[in-house]
N, CA, C and O atoms as a GROMACS GRO file, in nm:
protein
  300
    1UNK      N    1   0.085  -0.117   0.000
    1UNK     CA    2   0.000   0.000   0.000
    1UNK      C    3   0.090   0.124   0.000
    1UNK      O    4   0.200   0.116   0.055
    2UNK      N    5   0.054   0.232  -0.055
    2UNK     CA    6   0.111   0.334  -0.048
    2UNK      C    7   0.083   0.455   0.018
    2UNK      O    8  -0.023   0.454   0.082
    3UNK      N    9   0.158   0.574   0.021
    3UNK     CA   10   0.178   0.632   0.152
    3UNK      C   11  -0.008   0.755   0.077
    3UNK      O   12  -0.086   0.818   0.148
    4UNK      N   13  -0.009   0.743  -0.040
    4UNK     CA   14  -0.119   0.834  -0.109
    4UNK      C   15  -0.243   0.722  -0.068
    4UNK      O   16  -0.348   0.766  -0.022
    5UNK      N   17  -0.225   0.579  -0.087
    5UNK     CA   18  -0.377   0.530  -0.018
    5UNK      C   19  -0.357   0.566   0.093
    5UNK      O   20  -0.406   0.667   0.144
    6UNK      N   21  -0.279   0.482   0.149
    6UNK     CA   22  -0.299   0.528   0.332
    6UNK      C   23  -0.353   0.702   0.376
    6UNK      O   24  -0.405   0.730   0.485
    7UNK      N   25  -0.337   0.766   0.307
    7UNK     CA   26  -0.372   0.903   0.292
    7UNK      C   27  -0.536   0.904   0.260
    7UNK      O   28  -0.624   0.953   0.331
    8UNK      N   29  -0.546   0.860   0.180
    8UNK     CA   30  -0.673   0.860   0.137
    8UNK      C   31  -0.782   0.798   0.229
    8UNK      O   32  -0.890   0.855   0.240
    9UNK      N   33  -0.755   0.678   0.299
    9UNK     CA   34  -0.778   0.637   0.380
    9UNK      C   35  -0.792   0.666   0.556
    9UNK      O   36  -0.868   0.624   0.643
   10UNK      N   37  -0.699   0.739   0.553
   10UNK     CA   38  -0.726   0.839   0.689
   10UNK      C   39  -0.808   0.993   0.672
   10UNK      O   40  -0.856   1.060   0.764
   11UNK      N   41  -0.809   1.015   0.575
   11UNK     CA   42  -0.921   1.136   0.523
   11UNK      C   43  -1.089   1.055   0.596
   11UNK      O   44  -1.176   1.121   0.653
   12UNK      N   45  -1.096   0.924   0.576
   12UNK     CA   46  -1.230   0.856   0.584
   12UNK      C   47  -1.246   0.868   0.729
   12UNK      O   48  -1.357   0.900   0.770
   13UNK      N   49  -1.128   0.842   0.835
   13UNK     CA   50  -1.135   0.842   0.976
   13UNK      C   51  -1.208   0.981   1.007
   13UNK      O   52  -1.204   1.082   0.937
   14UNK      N   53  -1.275   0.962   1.132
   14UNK     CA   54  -1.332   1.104   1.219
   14UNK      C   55  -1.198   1.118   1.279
   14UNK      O   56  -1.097   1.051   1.300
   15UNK      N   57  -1.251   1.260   1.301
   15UNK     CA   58  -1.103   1.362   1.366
   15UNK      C   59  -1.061   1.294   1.504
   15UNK      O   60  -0.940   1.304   1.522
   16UNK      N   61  -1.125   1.230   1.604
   16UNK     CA   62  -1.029   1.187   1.691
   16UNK      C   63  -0.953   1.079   1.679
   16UNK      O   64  -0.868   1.061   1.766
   17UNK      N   65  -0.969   0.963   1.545
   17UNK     CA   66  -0.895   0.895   1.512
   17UNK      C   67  -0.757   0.932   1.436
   17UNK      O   68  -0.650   0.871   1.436
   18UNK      N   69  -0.796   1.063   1.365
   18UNK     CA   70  -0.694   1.110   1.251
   18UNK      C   71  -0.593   1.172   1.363
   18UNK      O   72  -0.473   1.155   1.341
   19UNK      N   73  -0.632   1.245   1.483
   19UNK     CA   74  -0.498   1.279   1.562
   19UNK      C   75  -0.443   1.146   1.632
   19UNK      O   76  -0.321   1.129   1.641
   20UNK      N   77  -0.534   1.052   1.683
   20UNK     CA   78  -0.432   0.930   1.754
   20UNK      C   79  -0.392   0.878   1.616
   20UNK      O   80  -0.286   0.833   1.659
   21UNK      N   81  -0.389   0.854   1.520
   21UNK     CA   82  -0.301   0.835   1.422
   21UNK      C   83  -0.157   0.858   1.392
   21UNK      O   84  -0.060   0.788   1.362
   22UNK      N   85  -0.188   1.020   1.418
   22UNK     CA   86  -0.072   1.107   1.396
   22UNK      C   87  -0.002   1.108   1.495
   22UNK      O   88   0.119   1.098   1.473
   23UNK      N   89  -0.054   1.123   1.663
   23UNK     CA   90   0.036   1.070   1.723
   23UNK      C   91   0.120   0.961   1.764
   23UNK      O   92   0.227   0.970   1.825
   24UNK      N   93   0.052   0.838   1.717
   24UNK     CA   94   0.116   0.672   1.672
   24UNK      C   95   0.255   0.754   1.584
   24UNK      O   96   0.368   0.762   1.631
   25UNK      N   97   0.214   0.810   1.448
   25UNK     CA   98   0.302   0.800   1.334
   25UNK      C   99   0.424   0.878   1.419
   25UNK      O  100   0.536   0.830   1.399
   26UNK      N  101   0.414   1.036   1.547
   26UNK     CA  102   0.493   1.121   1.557
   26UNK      C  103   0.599   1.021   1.662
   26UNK      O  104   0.720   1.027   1.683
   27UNK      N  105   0.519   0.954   1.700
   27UNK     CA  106   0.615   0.839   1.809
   27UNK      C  107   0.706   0.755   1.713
   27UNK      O  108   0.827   0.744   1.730
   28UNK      N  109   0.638   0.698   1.612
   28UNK     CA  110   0.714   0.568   1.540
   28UNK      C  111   0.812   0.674   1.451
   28UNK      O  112   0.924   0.633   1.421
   29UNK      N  113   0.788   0.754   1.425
   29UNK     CA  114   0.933   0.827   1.324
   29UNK      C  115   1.044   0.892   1.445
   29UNK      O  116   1.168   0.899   1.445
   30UNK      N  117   0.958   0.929   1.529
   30UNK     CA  118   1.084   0.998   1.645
   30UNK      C  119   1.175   0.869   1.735
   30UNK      O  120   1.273   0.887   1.808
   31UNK      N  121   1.106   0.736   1.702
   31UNK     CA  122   1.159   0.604   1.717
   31UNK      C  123   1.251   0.569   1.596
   31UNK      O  124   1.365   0.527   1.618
   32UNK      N  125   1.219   0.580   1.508
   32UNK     CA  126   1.337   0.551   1.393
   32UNK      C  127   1.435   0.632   1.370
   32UNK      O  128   1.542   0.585   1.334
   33UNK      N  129   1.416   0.793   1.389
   33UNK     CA  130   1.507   0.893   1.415
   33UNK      C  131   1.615   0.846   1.513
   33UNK      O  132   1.727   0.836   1.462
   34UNK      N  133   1.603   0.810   1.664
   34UNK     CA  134   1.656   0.821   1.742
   34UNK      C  135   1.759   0.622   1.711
   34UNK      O  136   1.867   0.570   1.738
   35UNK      N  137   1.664   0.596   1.662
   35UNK     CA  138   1.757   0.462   1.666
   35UNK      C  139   1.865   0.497   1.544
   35UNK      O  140   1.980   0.457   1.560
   36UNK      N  141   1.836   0.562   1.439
   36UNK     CA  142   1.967   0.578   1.336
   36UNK      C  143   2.025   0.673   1.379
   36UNK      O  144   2.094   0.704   1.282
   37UNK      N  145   2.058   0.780   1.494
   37UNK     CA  146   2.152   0.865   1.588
   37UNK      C  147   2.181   0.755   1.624
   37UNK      O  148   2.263   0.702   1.549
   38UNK      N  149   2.147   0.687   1.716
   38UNK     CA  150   2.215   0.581   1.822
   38UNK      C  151   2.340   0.522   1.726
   38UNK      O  152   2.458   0.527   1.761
   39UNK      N  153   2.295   0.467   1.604
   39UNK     CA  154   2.359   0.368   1.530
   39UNK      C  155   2.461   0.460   1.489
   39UNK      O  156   2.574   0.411   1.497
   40UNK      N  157   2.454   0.591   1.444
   40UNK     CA  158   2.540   0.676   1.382
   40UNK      C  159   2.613   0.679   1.510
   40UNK      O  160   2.722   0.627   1.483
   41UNK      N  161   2.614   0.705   1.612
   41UNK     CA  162   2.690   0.709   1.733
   41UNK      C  163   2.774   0.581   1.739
   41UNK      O  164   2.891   0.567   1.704
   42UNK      N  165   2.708   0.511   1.780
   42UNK     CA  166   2.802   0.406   1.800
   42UNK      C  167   2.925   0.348   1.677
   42UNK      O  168   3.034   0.293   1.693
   43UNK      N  169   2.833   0.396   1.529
   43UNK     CA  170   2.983   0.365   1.496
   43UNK      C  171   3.105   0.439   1.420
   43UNK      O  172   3.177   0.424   1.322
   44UNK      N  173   3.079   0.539   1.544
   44UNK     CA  174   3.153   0.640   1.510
   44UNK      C  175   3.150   0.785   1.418
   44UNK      O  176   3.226   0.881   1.422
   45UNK      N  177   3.055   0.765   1.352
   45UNK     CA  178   3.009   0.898   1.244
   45UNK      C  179   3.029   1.029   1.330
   45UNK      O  180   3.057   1.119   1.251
   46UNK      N  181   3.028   1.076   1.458
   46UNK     CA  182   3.065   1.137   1.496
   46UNK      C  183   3.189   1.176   1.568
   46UNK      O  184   3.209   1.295   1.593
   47UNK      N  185   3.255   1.103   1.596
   47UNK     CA  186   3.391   1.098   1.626
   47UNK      C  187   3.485   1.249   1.600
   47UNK      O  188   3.524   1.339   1.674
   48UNK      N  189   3.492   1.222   1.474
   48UNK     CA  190   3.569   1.309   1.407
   48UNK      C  191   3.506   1.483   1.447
   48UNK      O  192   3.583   1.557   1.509
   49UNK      N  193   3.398   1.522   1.416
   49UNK     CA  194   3.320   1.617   1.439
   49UNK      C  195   3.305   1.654   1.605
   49UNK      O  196   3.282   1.771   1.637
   50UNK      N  197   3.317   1.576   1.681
   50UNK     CA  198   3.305   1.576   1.836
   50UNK      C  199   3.489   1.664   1.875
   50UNK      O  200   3.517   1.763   1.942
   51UNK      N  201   3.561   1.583   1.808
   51UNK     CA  202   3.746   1.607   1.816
   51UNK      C  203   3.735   1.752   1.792
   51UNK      O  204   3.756   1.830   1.886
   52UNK      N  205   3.701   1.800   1.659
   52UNK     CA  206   3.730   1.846   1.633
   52UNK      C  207   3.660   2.002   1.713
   52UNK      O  208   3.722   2.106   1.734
   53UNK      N  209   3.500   1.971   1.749
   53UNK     CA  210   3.479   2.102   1.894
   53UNK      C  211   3.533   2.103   1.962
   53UNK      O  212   3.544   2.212   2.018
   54UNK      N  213   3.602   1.999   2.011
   54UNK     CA  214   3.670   1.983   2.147
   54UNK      C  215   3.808   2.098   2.103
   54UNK      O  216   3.815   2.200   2.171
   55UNK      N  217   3.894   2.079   2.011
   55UNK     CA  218   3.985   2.183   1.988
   55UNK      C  219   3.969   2.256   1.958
   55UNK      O  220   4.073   2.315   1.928
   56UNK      N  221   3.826   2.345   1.929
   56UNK     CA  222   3.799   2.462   1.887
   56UNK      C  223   3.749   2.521   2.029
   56UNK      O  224   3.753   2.640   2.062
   57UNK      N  225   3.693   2.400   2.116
   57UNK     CA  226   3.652   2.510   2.226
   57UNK      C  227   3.816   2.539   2.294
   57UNK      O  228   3.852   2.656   2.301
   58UNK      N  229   3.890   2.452   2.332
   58UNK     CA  230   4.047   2.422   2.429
   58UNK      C  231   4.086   2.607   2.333
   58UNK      O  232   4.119   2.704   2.402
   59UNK      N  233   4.073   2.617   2.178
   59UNK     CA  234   4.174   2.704   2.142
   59UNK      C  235   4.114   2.835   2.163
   59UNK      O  236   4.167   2.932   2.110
   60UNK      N  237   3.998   2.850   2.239
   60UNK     CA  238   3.924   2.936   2.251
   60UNK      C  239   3.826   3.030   2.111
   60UNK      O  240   3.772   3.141   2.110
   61UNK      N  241   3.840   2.914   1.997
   61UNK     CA  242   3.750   2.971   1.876
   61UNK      C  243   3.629   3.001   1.913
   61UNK      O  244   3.577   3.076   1.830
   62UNK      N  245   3.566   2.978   1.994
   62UNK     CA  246   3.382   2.968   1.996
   62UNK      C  247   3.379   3.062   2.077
   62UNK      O  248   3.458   3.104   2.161
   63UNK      N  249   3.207   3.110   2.017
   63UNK     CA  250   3.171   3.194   2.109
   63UNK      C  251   3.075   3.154   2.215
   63UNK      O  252   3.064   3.034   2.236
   64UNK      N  253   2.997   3.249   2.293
   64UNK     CA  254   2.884   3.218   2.380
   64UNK      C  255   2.756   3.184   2.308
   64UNK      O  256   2.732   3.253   2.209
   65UNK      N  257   2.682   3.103   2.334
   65UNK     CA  258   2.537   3.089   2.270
   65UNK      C  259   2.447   3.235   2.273
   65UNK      O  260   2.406   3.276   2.165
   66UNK      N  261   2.418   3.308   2.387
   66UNK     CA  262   2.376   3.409   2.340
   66UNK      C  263   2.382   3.509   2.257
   66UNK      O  264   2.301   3.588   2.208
   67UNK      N  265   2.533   3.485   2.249
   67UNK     CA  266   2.545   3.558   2.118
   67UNK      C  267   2.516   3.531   1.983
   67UNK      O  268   2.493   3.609   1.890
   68UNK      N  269   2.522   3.362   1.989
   68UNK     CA  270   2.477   3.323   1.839
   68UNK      C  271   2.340   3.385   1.841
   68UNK      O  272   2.286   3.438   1.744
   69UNK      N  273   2.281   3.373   1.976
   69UNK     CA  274   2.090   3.368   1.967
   69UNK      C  275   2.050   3.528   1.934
   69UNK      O  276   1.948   3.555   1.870
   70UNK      N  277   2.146   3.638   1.988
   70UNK     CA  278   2.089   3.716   1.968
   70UNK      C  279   2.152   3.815   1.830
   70UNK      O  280   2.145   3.938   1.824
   71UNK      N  281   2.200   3.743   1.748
   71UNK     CA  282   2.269   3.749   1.602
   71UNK      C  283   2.129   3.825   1.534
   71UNK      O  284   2.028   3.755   1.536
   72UNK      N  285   2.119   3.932   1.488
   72UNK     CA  286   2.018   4.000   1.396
   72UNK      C  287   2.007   3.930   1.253
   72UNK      O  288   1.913   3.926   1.174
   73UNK      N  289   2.114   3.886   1.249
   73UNK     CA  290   2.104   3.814   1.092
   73UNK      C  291   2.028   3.672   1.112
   73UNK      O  292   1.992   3.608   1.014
   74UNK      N  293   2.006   3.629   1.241
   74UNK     CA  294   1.972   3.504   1.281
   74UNK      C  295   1.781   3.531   1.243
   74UNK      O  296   1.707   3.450   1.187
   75UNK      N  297   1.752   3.641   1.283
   75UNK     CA  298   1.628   3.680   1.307
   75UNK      C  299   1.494   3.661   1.185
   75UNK      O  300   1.380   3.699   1.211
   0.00000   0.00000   0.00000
């Protein structure tokens, strides 16, 4: 089945089914999200990227977060 039936098919549900739906679906993707971080973690995909803040904070490159936050260009 495809993701346009399944679509079509939850159009037919009444509205308190169509949100416990969506909250099933917001759980099961924030479940598959978090398991391919995990996996990216463990084998290493971050490694390199972790090293390399670590010597940017030691050399004093970075700044404070508020300052990123209160960046006008951020806005």
């Amino acid at each position: 089945m495809s993701a346009a039936e399944v679509m079509n098919l939850a159009k037919q549900l009444p509205e308190r089914e169509v949100l416990d739906l969506a909250r099933l679906l917001d759980t099961w993707t924030a479940t598959m999200v978090d398991q391919k971080f995990e996996a990216a973690v463990k084998s290493g995909a971050f490694d390199q990227m972790a090293a390399d803040a670590l010597q940017e904070l030691e050399a004093g490159k970075t700044i404070p977060l508020d300052e990123v936050l209160h960046d006008p260009r951020l806005s």
